[in-house]
C-alpha positions in Angstrom: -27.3 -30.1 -0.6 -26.9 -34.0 -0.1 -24.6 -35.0 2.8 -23.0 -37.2 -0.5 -22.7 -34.3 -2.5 -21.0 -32.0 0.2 -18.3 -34.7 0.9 -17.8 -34.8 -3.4 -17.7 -31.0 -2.5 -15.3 -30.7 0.0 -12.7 -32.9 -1.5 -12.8 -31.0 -4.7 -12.4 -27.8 -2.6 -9.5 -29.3 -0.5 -8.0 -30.3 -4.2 -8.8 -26.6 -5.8 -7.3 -24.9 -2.3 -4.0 -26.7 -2.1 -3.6 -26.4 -5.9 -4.1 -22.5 -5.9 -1.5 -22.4 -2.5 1.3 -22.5 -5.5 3.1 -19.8 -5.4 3.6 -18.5 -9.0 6.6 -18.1 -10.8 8.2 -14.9 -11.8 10.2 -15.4 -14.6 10.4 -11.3 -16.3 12.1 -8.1 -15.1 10.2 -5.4 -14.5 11.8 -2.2 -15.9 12.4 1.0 -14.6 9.5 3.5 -15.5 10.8 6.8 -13.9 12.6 8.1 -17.5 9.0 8.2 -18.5 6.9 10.0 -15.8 7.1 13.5 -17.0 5.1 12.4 -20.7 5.4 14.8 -22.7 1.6 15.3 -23.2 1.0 17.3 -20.1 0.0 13.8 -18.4 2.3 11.7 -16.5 3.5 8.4 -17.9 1.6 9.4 -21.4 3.6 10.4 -24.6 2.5 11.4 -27.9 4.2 11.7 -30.5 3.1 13.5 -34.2 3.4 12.8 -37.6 3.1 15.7 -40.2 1.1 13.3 -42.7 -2.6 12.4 -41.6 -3.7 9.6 -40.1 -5.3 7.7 -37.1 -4.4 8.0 -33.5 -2.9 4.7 -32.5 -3.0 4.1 -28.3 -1.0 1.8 -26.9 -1.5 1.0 -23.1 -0.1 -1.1 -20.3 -0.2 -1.4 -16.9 -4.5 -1.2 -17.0 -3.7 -3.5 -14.1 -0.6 -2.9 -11.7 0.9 -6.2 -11.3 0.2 -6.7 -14.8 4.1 -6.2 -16.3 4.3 -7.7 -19.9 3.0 -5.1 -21.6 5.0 -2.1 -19.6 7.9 -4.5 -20.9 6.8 -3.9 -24.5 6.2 -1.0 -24.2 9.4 0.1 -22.3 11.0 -1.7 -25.3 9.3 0.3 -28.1 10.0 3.7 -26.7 13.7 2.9 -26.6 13.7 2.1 -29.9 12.6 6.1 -30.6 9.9 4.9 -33.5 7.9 8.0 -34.9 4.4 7.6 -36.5 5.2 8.6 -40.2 1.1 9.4 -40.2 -1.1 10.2 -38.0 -0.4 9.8 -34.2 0.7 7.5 -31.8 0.3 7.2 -28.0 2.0 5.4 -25.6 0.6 5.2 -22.3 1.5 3.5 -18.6 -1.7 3.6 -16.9 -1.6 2.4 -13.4 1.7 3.3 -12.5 0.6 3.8 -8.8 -0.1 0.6 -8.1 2.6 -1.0 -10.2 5.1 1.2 -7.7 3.5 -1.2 -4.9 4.5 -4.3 -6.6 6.3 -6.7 -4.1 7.6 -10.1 -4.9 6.5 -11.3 -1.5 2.5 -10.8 -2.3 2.8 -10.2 -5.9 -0.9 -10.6 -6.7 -2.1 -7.5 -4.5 -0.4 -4.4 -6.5 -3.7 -5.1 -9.5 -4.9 -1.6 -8.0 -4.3 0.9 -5.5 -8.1 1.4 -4.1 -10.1 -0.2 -6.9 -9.9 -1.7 -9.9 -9.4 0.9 -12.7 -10.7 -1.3 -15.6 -14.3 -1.0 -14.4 -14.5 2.8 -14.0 -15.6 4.2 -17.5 -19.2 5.3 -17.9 -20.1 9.0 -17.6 -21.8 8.3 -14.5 -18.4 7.0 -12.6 -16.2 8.8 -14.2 -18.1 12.4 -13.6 -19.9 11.0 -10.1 -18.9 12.1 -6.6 -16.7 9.8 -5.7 -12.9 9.5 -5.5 -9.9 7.1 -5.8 -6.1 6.8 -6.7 -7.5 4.9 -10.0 -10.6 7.2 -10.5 -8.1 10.0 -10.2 -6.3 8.9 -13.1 -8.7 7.8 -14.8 -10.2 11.1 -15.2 -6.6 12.5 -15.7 -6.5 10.1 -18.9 -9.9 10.4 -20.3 -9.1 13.1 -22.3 -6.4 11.4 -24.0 -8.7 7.8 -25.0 -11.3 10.5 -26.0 -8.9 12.1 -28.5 -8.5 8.3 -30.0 -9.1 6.3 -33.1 -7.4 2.7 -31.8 -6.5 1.3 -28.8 -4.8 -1.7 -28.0 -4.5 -2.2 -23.9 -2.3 -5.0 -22.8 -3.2 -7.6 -20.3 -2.5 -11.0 -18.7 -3.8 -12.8 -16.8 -3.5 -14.5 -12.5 -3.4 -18.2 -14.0 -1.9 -20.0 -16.6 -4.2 -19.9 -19.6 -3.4 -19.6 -23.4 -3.2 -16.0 -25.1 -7.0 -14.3 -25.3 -8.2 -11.4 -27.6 -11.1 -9.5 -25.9 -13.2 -8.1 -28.5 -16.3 -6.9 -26.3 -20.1 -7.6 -28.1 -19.8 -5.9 -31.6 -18.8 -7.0 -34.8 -15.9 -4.3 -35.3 -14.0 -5.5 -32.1 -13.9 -9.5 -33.8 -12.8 -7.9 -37.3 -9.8 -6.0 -35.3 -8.7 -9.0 -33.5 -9.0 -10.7 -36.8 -6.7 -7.8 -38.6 -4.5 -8.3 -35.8 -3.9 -12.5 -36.8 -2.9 -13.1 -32.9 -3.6 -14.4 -30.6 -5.5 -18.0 -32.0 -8.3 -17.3 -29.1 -10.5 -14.8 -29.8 -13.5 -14.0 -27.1 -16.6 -12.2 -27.4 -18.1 -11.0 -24.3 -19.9 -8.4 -22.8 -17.2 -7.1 -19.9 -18.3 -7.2 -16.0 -21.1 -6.7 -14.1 -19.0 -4.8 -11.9 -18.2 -2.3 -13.8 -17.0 -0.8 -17.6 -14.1 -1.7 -19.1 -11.3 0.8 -20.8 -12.1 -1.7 -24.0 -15.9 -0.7 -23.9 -15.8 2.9 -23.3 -18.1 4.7 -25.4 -17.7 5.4 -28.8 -15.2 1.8 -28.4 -18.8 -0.1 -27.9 -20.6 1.9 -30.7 -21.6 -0.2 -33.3 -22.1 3.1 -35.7 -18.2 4.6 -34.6 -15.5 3.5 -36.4 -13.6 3.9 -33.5 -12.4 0.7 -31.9 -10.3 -1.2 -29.0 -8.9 -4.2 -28.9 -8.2 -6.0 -24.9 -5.4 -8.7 -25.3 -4.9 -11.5 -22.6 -1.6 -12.0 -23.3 -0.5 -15.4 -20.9 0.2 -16.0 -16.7 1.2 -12.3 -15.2 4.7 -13.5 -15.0 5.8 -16.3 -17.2 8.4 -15.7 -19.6 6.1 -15.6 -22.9 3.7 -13.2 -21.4 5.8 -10.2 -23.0 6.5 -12.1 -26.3 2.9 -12.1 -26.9 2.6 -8.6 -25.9 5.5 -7.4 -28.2 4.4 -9.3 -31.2 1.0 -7.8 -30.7 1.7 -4.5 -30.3 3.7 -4.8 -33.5 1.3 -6.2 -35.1 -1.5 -3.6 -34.6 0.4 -1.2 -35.6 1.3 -3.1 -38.8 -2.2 -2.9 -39.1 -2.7 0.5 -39.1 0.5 1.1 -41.6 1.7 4.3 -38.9 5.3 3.2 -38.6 8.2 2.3 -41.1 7.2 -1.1 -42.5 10.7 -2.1 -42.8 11.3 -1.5 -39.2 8.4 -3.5 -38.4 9.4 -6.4 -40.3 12.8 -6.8 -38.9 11.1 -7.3 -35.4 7.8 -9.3 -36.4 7.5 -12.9 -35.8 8.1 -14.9 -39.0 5.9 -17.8 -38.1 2.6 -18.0 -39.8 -0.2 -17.4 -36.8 -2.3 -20.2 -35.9 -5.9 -20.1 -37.7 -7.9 -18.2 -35.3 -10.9 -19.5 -33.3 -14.0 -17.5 -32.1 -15.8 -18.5 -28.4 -18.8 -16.5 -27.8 -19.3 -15.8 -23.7 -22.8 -17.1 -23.4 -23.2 -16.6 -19.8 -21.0 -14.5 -16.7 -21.2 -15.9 -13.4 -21.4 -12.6 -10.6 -20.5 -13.9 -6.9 -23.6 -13.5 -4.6 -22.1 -14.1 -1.4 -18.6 -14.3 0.2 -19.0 -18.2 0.2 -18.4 -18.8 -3.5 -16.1 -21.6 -4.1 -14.8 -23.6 -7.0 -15.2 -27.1 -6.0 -12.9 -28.6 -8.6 -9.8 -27.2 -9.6 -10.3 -25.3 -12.7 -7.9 -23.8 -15.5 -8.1 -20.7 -17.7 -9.5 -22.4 -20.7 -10.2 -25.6 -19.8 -13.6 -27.1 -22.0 -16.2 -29.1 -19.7 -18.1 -31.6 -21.8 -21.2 -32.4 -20.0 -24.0 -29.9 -19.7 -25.0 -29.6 -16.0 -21.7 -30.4 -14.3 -21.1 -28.4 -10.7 -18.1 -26.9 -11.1 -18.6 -24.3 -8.2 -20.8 -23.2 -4.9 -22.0 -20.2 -4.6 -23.4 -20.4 -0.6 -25.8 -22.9 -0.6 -26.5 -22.4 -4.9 -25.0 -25.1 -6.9 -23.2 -23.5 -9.9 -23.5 -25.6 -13.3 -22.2 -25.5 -16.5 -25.5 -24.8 -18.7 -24.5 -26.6 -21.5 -21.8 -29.3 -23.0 -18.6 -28.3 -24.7 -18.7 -25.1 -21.8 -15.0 -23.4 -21.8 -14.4 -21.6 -18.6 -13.0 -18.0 -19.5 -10.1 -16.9 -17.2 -11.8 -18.3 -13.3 -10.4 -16.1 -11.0 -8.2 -16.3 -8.5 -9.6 -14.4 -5.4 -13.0 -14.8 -5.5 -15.2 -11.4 -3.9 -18.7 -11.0 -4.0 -20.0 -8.2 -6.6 -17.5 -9.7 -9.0 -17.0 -11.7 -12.2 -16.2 -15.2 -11.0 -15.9 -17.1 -14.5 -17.3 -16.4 -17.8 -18.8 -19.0 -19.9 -18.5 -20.0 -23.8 -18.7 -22.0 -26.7 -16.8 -21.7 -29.7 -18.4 -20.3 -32.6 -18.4 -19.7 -36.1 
């Protein structure tokens, strides 16, 4: 690299370094899980409730992610209201509640996992290898459970500010869901992390041919105050969708504002971090649309990192770069 090009370099770094020194608001309460830690399902922090009349088996899941709270919120809120399924079957389920017990204010970003990150762990080969963690533990305690399912909907957000994101993964049925669902307007198609499987693509969830189907929702900054909006209206929402609850119910609570028209971006590359010197050089925002093709936006060692083509939208950068991991992912809109 060009002594005039490491100076542009470092200044962007210096820029992108004091910008992500911030320390981030935290504007929601995070309630208090114990009344749920027997389940009732013979697994901790699960419940499953019954209906008499056929139908699907609705999941709903939170905490994927420790430090991750909006959804817990939701879902906290849902369970208190004591809604049965009148069909089919309806799961509720607060997965990481390990490392959501580790959750301090002081360093609020490092309670995401216990020992590793548990939305990366689900092929047959990690799931039934040799190896053990706190989140491999439970993830085999759940598996069960997501293999008994017909729809799940896992609630996320997100280190950074960025607006609301549907995850879909790479097939067809995953856009049509998000679509069903009307929110949020963002809608991404990608195909997950080299680093590992997410709970969203598990199996028969990435089967073209299964009708069986998951749905990942971004749903705003870990912490800001319209995080668990988002996650509340979408819950309700899918399970509009589905028709397992009382309608009426489900009115009183839904949003009455029409959604925004929704928009499709297509991930058309992933950027995996080769060495522990990868480093934005320009500070960069979840969502945030670069216009020229073949803009540096990041180093990764001595490698130049480019946007490979114009109108490039940068999907949820992360906050702590690591080697092995996703750094950004790339797209375009679509469609």
């Amino acid at each position: 690299m060009s002594k005039g090009k490491r100076q542009g370099v470092d200044a962007f770094e210096n820029a992108a370094m004091s910008e992500s020194k911030t320390a981030p608001r935290i504007d929601v309460e995070f309630p208090d899980l114990d009344g749920y830690a027997s389940g009732n399902a013979r697994i901790a922090y699960a419940w499953t409730f019954h209906s008499e009349r056929p139908g699907p088996h609705v999941l709903l899941q939170a905490l994927t992610h420790g430090n991750e709270v909006c959804g817990a919120i939701a879902l906290d809120w849902l369970l208190r209201q004591a809604i049965r399924p009148e069909r089919g079957t309806l799961s509720v389920v607060f997965a990481n509640v390990a490392a959501y017990a580790r959750f301090d204010h002081g360093d609020p970003f490092a309670s995401r996992c216990v020992d590793e990150d548990f939305n990366r762990l689900w092929t047959p080969a990690v799931l039934e290898g040799p190896r053990d963690s706190v989140e491999l533990a439970r993830a085999r305690e759940l598996r069960p459970l997501y293999d008994s399912v017909d729809y799940l909907l896992d609630l996320h957000s997100m280190s950074e500010p960025c607006v609301p994101l549907a995850m879909a993964g790479r097939q067809r049925k995953g856009v049509e869901l998000a679509r069903a669902v009307e929110i949020p307007q963002h809608i991404v198609i990608d195909r997950g992390h080299a680093a590992g499987t997410r709970l969203r693509d598990y199996g028969p969830f990435d089967d073209p041919q299964d009708t069986r189907n998951a749905l990942l929702i971004e749903c705003g900054q870990h912490w800001e105050a319209q995080a668990p909006v988002v996650a509340k209206q979408a819950m309700l929402r899918f399970l509009r969708h589905f028709a397992i609850v009382d309608s009426s119910w489900l009115e009183g609570h839904l949003d009455r504002a029409r959604p925004l028209p929704q928009r499709v971006v297509e991930v058309t590359a992933t950027v995996t971090i080769q060495t522990d010197e990868f480093r934005f050089v320009r500070p960069v925002r979840g969502f945030e649309m670069i216009r020229e093709a073949g803009t540096v936006y990041a180093v990764d060692g001595d490698a130049e990192i480019r946007t490979p083509h114009g109108d490039c939208i940068l999907v949820m950068p992360t906050r702590k770069p690591k080697r092995g991991e996703t750094a950004v992912r790339l797209g375009r809109y679509v469609g």
